[in-house]
C-alpha positions as CSV (number, residue, x, y, z in Angstrom):
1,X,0.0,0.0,0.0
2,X,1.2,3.4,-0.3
3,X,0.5,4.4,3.8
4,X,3.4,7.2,4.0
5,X,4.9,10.0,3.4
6,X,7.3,9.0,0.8
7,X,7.5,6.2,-2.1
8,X,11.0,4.8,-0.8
9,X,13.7,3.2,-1.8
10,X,11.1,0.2,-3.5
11,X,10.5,2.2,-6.3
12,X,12.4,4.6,-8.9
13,X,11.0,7.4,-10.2
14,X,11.9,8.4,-14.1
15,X,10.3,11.9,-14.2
16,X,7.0,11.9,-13.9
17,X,4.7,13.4,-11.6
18,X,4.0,10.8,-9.0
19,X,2.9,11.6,-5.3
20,X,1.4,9.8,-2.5
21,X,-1.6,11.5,-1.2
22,X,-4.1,10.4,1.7
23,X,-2.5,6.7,1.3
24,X,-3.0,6.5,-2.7
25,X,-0.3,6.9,-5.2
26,X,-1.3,9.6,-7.7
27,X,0.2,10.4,-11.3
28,X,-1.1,12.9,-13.7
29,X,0.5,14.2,-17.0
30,X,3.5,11.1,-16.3
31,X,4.0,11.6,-20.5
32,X,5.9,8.2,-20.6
33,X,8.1,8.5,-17.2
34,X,7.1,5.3,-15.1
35,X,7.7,5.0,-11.8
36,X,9.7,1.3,-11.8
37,X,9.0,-1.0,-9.1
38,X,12.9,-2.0,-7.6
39,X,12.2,-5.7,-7.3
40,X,12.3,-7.9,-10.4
41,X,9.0,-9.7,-11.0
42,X,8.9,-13.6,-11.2
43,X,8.3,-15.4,-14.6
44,X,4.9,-15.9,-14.0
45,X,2.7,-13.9,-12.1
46,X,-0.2,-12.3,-11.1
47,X,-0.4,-8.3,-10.1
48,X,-3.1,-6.6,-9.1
49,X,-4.2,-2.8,-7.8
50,X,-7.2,-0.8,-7.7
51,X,-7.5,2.4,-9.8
52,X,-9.5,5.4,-10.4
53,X,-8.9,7.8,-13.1
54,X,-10.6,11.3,-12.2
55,X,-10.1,12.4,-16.4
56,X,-12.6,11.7,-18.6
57,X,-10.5,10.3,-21.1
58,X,-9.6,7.2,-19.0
59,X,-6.2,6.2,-20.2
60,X,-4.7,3.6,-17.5
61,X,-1.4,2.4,-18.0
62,X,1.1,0.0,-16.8
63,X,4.1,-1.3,-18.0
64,X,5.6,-5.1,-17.1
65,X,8.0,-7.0,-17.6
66,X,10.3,-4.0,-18.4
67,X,14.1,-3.2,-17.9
68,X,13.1,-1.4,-14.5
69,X,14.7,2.1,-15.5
70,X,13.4,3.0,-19.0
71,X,11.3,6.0,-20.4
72,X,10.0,8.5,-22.9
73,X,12.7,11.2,-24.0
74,X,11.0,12.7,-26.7
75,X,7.2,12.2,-27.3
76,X,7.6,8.7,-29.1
77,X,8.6,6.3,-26.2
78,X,9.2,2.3,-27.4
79,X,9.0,0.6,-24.2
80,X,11.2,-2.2,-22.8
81,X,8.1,-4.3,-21.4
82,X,4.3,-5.2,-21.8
83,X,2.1,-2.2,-21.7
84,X,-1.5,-2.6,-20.9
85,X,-3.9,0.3,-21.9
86,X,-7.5,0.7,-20.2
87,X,-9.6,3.8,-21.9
88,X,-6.3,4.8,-23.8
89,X,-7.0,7.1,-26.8
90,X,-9.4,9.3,-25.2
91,X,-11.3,6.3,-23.8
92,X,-11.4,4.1,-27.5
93,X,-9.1,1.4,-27.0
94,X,-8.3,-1.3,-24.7
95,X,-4.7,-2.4,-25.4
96,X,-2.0,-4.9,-24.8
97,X,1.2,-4.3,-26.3
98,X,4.6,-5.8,-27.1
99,X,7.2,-2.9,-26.8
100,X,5.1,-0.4,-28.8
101,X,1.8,0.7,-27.8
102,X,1.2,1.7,-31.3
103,X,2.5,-1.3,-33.0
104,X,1.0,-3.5,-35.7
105,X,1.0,-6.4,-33.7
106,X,-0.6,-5.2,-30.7
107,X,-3.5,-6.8,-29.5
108,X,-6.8,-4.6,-29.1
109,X,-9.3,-5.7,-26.5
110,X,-13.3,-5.5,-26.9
111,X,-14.5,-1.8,-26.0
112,X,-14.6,-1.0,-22.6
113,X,-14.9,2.8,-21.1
114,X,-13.0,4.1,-18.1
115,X,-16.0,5.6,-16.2
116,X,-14.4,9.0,-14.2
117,X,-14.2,8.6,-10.6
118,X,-15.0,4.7,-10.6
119,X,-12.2,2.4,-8.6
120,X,-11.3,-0.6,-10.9
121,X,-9.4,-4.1,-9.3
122,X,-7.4,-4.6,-11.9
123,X,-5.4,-8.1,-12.7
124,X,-2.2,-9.1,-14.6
125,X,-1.3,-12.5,-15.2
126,X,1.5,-14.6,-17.1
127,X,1.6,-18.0,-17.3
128,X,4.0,-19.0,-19.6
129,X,3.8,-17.7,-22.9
130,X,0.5,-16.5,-22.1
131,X,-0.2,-12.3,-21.1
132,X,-3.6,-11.0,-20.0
133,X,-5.4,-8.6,-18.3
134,X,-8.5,-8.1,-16.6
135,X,-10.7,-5.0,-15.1
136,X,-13.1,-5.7,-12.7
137,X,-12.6,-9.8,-13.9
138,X,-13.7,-9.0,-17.2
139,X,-10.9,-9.7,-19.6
140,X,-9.9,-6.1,-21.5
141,X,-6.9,-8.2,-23.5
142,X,-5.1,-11.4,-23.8
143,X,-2.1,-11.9,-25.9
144,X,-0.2,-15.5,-26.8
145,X,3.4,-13.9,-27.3
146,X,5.6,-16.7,-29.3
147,X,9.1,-15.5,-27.4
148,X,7.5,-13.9,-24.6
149,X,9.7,-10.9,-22.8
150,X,11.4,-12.6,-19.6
151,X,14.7,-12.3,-18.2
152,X,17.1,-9.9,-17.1
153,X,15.6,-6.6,-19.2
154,X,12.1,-7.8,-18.9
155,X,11.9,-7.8,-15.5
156,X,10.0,-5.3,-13.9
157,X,6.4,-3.5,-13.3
158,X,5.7,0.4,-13.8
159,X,3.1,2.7,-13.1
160,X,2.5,5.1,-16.0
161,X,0.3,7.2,-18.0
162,X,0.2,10.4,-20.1
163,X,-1.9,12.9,-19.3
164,X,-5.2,12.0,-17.1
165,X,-5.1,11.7,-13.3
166,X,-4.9,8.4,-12.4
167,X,-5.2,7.2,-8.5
168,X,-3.7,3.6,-7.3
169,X,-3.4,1.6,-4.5
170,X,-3.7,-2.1,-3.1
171,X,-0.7,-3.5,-5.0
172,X,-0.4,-6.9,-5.0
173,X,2.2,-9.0,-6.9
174,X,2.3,-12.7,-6.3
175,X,4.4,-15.6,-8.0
176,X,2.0,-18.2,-10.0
């Protein structure tokens, strides 16, 4: 949880905005600067947080199974991990993404708005070759990735977003 004053030595911080506020991490106008979580993830995995984005145009993002220390330079960012899109493109697209969010082979879930001001569970999970995500447990995206990113590199979770003000809390990150 994210019950102080200050993130700690747990996480590392690439630029972005991030704050904790009344026990809740908060992010707004990030712009491709995650905030890396310091210890490397296991192979498989589940993850799992509650969010709330107070901006109507949704756009929830994470990043997993990243190098732990990339980001955006310049505004095109290819990322070093998985990175899951709820409500991304002013609330039109439901994404899961190897390296590039706005790749060909990206995989684009069914519709799904981002309501403003509603808390989401959200859930990660790799089994094997096998990436998916889930709001609310109501699959957004799956994706069957043939050499799936794992290893040193592709080892880490981020919070991130671009512009909207997103709210998190009750991380959970569990080996499968």
């Amino acid at each position: 949880d994210f019950e102080r004053a200050e993130l700690g030595e747990m996480w590392r911080g690439t630029g972005g905005p991030y704050r904790l506020v009344r026990g809740q991490l908060r992010i707004k106008g990030a712009r491709n600067r995650p905030l890396w979580f310091a210890r490397r993830l296991p192979r498989d995995v589940r993850i799992e947080f509650d969010v709330r984005s107070e901006s109507e145009s949704g756009d929830v993002k994470v990043e997993v199974f990243g190098d732990g220390q990339s980001k955006a330079d310049s505004v095109s960012y290819t990322a070093t991990s998985y990175v899951l899109i709820f409500g991304g493109w002013n609330n039109t697209k439901n994404v899961l993404a190897r390296l590039d969010e706005h790749g060909t082979d990206r995989v684009e879930g069914p519709r799904r708005k981002v309501e403003k001001g509603r808390t989401y569970r959200l859930r990660i999970e790799r089994r094997g070759a096998v990436i998916a995500f889930w709001a609310d447990e109501e699959l957004i995206a799956r994706m069957d990735d043939p050499e799936p990113l794992q290893g040193r590199g592709h080892d880490h979770f981020a919070f991130n977003n671009w512009q909207s003000e997103l709210w998190f809390d009750n991380l959970k990150i569990e080996a499968l």
